[in-house]
C-alpha positions in Angstrom: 21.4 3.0 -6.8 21.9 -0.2 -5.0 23.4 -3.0 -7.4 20.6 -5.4 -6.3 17.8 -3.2 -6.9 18.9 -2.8 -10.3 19.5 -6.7 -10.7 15.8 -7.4 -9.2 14.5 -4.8 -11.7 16.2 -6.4 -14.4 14.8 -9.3 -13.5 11.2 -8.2 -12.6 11.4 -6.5 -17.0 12.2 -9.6 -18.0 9.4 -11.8 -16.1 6.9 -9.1 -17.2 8.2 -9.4 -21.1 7.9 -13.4 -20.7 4.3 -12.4 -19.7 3.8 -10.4 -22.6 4.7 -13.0 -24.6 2.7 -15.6 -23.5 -0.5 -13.9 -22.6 -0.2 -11.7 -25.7 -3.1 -8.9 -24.8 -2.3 -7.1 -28.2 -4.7 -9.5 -30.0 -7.3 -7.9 -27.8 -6.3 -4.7 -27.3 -5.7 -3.8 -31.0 -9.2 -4.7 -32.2 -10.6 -1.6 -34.0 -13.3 0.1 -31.6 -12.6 -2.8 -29.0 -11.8 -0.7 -26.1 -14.5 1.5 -24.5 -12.5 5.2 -24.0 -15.4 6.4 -21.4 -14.9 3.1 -18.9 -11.3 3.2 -19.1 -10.7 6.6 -18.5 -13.2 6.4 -15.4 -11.3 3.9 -14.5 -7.8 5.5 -14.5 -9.6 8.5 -12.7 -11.1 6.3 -9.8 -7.7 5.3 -9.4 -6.2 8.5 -9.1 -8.8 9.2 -6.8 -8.2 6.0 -4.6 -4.6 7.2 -4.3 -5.6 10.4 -3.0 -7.8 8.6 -0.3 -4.8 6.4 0.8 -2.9 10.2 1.5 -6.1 11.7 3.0 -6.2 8.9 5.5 -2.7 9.5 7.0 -2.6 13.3 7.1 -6.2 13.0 8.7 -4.2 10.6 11.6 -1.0 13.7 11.3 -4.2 16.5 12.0 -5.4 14.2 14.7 -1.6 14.3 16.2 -1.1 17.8 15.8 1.3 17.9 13.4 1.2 20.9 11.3 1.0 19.5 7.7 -1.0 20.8 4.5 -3.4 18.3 2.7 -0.6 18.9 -0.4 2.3 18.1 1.8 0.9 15.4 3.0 -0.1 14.3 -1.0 3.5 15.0 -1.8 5.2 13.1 1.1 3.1 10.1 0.7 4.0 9.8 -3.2 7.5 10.1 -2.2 7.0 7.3 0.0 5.7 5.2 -3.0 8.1 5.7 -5.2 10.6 4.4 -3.2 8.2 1.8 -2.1 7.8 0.9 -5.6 11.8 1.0 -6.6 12.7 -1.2 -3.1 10.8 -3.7 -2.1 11.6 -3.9 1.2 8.1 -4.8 4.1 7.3 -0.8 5.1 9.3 0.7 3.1 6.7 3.5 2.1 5.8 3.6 6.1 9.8 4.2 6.9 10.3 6.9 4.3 7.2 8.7 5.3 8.4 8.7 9.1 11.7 10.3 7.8 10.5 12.3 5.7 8.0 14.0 8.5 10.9 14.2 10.6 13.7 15.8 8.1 10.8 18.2 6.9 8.2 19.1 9.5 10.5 18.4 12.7 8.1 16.3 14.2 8.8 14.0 16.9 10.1 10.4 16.2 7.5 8.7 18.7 4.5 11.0 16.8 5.7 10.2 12.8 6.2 6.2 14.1 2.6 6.1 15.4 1.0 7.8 12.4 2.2 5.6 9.6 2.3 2.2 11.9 -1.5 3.4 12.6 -2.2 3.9 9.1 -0.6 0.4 8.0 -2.8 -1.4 10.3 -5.5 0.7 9.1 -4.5 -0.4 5.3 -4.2 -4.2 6.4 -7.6 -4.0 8.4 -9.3 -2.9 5.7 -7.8 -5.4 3.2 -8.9 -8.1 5.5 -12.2 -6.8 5.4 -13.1 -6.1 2.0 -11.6 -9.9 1.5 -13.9 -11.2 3.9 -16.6 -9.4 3.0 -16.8 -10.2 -0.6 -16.1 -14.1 0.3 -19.2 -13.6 2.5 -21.5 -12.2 0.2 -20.5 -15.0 -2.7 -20.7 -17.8 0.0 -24.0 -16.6 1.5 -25.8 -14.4 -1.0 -24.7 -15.3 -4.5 -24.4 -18.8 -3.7 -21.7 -19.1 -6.0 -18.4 -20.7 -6.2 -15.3 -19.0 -5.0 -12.9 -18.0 -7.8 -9.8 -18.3 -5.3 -8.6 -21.2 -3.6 -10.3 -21.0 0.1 -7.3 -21.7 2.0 -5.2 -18.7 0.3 -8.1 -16.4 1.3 -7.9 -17.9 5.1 -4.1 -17.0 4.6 -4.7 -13.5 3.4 -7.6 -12.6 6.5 -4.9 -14.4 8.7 -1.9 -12.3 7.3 -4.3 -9.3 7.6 -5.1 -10.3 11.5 -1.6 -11.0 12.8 -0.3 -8.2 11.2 -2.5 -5.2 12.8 -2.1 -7.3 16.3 1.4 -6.6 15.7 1.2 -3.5 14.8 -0.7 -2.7 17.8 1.5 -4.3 19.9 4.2 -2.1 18.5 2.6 1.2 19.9 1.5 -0.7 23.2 4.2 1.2 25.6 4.1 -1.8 27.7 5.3 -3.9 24.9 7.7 -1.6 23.5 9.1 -1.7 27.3 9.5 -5.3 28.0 11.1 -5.3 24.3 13.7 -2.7 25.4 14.2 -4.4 28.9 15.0 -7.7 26.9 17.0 -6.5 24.0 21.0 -6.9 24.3 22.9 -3.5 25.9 24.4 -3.4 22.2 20.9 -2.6 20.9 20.2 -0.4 23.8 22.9 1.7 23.7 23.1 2.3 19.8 19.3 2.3 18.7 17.1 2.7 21.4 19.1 5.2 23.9 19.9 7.4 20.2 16.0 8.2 19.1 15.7 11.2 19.0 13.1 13.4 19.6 13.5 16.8 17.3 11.0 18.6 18.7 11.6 18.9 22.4 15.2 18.2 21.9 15.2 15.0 24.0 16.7 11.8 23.4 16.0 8.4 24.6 13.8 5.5 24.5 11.9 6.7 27.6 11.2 10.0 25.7 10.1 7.9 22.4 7.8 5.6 24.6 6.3 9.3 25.3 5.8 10.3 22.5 4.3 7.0 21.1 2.1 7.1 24.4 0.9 10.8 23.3 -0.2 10.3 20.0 -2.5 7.0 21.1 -4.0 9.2 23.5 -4.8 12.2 21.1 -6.3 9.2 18.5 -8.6 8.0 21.6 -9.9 11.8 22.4 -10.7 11.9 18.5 -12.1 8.8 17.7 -14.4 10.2 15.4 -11.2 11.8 13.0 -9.7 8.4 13.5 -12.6 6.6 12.1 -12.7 8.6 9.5 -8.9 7.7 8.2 -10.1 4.0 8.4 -12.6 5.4 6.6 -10.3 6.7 3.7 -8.5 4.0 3.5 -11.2 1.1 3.2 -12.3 3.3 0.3 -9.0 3.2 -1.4 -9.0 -0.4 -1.2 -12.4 -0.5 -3.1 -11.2 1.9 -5.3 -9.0 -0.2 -6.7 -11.7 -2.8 -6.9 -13.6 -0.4 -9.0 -10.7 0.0 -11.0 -10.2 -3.1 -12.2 -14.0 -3.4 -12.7 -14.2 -0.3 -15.2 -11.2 -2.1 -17.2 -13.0 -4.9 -17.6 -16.0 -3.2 -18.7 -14.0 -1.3 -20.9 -13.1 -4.6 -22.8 -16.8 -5.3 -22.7 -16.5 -7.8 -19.8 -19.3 -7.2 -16.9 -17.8 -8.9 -13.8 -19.7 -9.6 -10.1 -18.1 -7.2 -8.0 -17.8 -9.1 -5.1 -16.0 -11.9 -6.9 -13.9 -8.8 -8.9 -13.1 -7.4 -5.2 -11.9 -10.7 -3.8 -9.7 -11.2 -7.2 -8.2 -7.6 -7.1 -7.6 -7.8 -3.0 -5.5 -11.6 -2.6 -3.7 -10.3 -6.2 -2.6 -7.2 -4.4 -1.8 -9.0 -1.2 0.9 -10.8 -3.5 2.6 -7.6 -3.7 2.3 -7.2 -0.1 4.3 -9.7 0.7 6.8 -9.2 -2.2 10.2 -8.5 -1.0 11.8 -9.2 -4.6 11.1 -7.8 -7.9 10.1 -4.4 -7.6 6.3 -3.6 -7.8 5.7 -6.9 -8.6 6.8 -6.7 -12.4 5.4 -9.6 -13.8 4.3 -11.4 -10.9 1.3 -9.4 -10.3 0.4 -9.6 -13.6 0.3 -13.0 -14.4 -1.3 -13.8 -10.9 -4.3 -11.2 -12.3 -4.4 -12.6 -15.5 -4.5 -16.3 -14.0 -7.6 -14.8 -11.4 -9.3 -14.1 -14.3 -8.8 -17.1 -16.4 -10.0 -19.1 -13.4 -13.5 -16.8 -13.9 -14.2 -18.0 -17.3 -12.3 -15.4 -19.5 -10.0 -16.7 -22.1 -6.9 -15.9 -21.4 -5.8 -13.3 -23.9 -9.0 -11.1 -22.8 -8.2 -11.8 -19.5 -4.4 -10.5 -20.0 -6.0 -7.4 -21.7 -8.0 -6.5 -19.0 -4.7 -6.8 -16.2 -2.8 -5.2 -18.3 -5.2 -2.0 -18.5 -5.6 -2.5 -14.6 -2.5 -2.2 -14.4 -1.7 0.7 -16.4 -4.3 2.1 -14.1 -3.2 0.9 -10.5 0.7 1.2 -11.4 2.0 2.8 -14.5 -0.3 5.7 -14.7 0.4 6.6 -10.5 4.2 6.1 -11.0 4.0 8.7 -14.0 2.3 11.0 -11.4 4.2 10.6 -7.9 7.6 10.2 -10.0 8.1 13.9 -10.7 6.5 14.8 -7.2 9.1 12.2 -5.3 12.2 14.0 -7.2 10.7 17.5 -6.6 9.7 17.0 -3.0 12.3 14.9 -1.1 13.5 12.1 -3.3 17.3 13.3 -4.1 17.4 14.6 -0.6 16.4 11.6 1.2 19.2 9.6 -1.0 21.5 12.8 -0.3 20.7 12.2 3.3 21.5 9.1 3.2 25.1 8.8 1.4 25.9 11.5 3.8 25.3 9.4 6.8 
């Protein structure tokens, strides 16, 4: 393994110890008959379900492609894609792996397996604008209550959210992806874009990627109703997590406004979206969640109880279940792949 992953992991242990240490959820969490069993374990199965959501939405996109996947395949490809997501936080590093994986496995083409996962990942950042927006709505306008968030970082988040599925669009425009080509140096031209190759007719060349690319938006546009539905999926996942987050609260006895809960959970998790660092957020995410939740009224060693089970739920419990499935399914092979190149 790479020596600075193993430095940033190091380093995102420690942070997360020095959390431990001075949020101290014990105090909480080892009161006799404190924790309520039933919520939490709804909430760790809401989770799990979430998760399954986030992989129904992009096979549904392969299915509308015409790639020939199973639903399990497609489970066990996406939680591959996690792990490594979760080990190396590098921006699409779940959407990358995924694309190889399809490739290496299913011999899809490289135009097809770029389209699905860019089309899911503005689908994920779409819906995590909305849900923000929405819940910052209803509090504004129907609870009349006070924002628990600073406004400008939820501005930042909708904006991050915006920019980023315009750019994602822009990326399977073929228009774009031309005048990008036309303007690249021949350096780039000759040794990444002229080299894509297209495994199942055999082709290579940009021209023959652009194809591709241009193929799967059209078979998304002639099933618009599929496609909805993996928008669908995925804004569900998003309030899965939500709903996760609210049953570990509960759990601790703690009834939370479910708007204000969704817009604490979403701009906590867009931290991790735009961490490049410490791997899955080790710390960081934790204390930001913990902070969110001070800034509602809860003291802060309740509040570090009730991240810390949302995070057992959203991270440590899902990392338990895709680990085994990313070392089964294509983990050592992708890394195999990789030393090989």
């Amino acid at each position: 393994m790479d020596r600075r992953v193993i430095v940033l992991t190091f380093t995102g242990i420690l942070l997360f110890i020095i959390y431990l240490i001075w949020a101290n959820p014990f105090i909480i969490l080892f009161e006799v008959g404190r924790l309520n069993l039933f919520y939490y374990l709804l909430a760790v199965l809401i989770d799990q379900i979430s998760l399954i959501f986030f992989a129904a939405s992009w096979w549904i996109l392969l299915k509308v492609m015409n790639i020939k996947i199973s639903f399990l395949e497609g489970i066990q490809l996406t939680y591959t894609s996690l792990f490594v997501g979760w080990i190396i936080p590098i921006p699409l590093n779940t959407e990358v792996v995924r694309a190889y994986l399809l490739n290496l496995k299913k011999k899809s083409n490289l135009g097809t397996a770029i389209s699905s996962v860019v089309t899911h990942r503005a689908f994920y950042n779409i819906a995590f604008g909305l849900s923000v927006g929405l819940a910052t709505l209803f509090i504004i306008l129907i609870n009349k209550d006070i924002l628990p968030i600073e406004p400008w970082l939820i501005i930042f988040a909708v904006c991050f959210a915006i920019f980023t599925s315009i750019f994602f669009a822009a990326l399977l425009n073929s228009s774009s992806l031309k005048i990008i080509y036309n303007h690249s140096p021949e350096i780039i031209k000759k040794r990444f874009f002229d080299n894509l190759i297209d495994f199942e007719h055999k082709d290579m060349g940009f021209q023959g990627f652009v194809n591709n690319i241009e193929e799967a938006n059209r078979l998304m546009k002639n099933n618009s109703l599929m496609t909805a539905f993996s928008f669908i999926f995925i804004f569900l996942h998003w309030i899965g997590g939500s709903i996760t987050a609210y049953y570990s609260a509960k759990s601790l006895g703690v009834e939370l406004s479910y708007p204000i809960l969704i817009l604490i959970y979403s701009v906590v998790e867009f931290i991790q979206q735009i961490n490049i660092f410490i791997p899955s957020g080790l710390g960081v995410i934790d204390a930001g969640l913990t902070g969110a939740f001070v800034l509602v009224g809860i003291p802060l060693h309740l509040a570090a109880s009730i991240s810390l089970l949302t995070r057992l739920a959203t991270y440590w419990f899902e990392v338990i279940l895709c680990t085994p499935i990313a070392f089964n399914f294509g983990f050592r092979e992708l890394f195999n792949k990789k030393n090989n190149l």
